[in-house]
C-alpha positions in Angstrom: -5.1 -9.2 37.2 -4.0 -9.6 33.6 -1.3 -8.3 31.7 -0.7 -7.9 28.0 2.5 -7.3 26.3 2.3 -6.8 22.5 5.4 -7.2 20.1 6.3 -7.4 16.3 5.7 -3.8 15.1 7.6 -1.7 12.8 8.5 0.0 9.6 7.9 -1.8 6.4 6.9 -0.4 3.2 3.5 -0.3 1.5 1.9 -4.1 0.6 4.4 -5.3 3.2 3.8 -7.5 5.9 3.9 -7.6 9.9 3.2 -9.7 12.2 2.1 -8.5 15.9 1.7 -10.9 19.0 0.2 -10.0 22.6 1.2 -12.1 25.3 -1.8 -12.7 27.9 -0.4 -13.7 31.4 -2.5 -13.2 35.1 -6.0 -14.8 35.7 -6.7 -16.1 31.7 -9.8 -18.1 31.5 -10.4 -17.7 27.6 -8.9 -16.1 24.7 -12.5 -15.1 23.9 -12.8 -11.8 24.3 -9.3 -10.6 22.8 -9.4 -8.0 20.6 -6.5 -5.5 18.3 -7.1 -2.1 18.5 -5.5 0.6 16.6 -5.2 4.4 17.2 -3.7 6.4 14.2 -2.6 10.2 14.3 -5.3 12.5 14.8 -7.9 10.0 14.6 -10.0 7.8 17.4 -9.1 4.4 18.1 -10.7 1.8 16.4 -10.9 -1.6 16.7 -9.1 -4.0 13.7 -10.4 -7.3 15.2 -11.8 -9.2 17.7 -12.4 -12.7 18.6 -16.2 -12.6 20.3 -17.3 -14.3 23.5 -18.3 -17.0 21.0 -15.2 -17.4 19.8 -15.7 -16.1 16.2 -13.5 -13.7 14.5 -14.6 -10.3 13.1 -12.7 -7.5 11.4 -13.3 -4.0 10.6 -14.2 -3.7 6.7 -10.5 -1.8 6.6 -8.8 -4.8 6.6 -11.0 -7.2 6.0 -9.1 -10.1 3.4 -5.6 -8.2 4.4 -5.4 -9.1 8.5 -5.8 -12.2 9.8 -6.2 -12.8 13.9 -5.4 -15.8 15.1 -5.1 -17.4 18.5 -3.1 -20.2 20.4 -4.8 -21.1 23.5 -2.1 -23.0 25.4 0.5 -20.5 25.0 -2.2 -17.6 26.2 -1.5 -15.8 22.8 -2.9 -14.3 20.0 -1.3 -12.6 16.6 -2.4 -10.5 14.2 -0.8 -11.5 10.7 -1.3 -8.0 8.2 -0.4 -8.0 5.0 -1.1 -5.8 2.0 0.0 -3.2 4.4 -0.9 0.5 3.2 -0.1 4.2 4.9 -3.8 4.0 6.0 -2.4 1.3 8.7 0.1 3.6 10.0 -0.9 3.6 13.9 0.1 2.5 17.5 -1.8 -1.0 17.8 -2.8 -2.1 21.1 -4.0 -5.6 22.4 -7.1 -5.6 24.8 -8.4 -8.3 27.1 -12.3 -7.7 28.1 -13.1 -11.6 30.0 -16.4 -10.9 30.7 -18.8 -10.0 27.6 -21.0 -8.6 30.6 -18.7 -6.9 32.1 -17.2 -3.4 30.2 -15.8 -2.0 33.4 -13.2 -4.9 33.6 -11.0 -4.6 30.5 -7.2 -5.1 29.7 -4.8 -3.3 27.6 -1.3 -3.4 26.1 1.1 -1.0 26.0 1.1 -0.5 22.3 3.3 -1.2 19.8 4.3 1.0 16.7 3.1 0.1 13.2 4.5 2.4 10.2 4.0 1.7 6.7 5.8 3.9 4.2 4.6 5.0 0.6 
């Protein structure tokens, strides 16, 4: 089993910045594989970035140059650093965990954690 706990949300106003961080604790081979989604009001959950099963980075075009996901492999951690912040990023954001690129029935999530940016 794995478990994800995600922290650093909040309220900050527009071309702010936050910082987010998900914990990964339980059976952790590699960070590859991690991944922030986000789920805004009234619309379907995207994902923001992902680190592949290559260990590449990629990031929606929405915040692409504003978000940055990074990853420290002996603390089981990765952080998503977003700046520039607009309204647009208003949504709960949620850390996944899928170990096996193979594999899309076995996936991990976080709880969530709140992201509001004000006008």
């Amino acid at each position: 089993q794995v478990q994800l706990v995600e922290s650093g949300g909040g309220l900050v106003q527009a071309g702010g910045s936050l910082r987010l961080s998900c914990v990964a604790s339980g059976r952790i081979l590699s960070l590859n594989g991690m991944a922030w989604y986000r789920r805004a009001p009234g619309k379907q959950r995207e994902v923001v970035a992902r680190i592949t099963s290559v260990g590449t980075t990629d990031y929606a075009d929405s915040v692409k140059g504003r978000f940055t996901m990074s990853r420290d492999n002996a603390k089981n951690t990765v952080t998503l650093q977003m700046n520039i912040l607009q309204p647009e990023d208003t949504a709960v954001y949620y850390c996944y965990y899928q170990p096996a690129p193979w594999d899309r029935a076995t996936t991990y999530w976080g709880q969530g954690t709140q992201v509001t940016v004000s006008s």
